[in-house]
Phi, psi and omega in degrees: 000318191288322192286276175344300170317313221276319163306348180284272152295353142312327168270351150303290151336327200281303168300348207257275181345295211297286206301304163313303167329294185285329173305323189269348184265000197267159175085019177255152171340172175274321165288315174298328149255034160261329179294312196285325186285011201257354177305151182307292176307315186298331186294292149336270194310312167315308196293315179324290186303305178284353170286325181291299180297352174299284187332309188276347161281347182287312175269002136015263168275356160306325187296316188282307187319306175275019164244009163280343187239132179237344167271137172336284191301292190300343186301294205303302192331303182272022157294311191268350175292308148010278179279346156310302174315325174316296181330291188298328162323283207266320144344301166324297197254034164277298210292334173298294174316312197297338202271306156347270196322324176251002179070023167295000000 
């Protein structure tokens, strides 16, 4: 319950933060946002946000599965497919900023 508030609010700023980034790269070259995300502060702030919307999307949807699924077996699959997905969520688009950030 707490973790879910907490991200919840943490995704507000975070969402500001975001929405201001993509707002200012858009109609600009491909090198000027590869410059802006590779920037540190920006970088940071990316890595935030998505760390923060995985969590609060892994725990959700944790939420609706138990309260929706009601046979054992199909609950635990789809817990855990769940964190799986997250996972793969937030890995994915870590490794896109990190890969920005350092200019590979």
């Amino acid at each position: 319950f707490w973790k879910q508030r907490a991200t919840a609010l943490a995704g507000i700023p975070l969402t500001i933060a975001f929405l201001v980034i993509v707002l200012s790269t858009v109609g600009k070259d491909f090198a000027t946002v590869k410059a802006t995300l590779a920037h540190p502060l920006v970088a940071i702030l990316m890595l935030l946000f998505v760390l923060s919307s995985v969590i609060h999307m892994r725990i959700g949807m944790q939420v609706i599965i138990e309260d929706y699924v009601h046979e054992e077996g199909p609950k635990v699959l789809l817990l855990m497919l769940n964190t799986f997905f997250a996972i793969a969520v937030g890995l994915a688009s870590a490794f896109a900023i990190l890969k920005l950030a350092f200019g590979a």
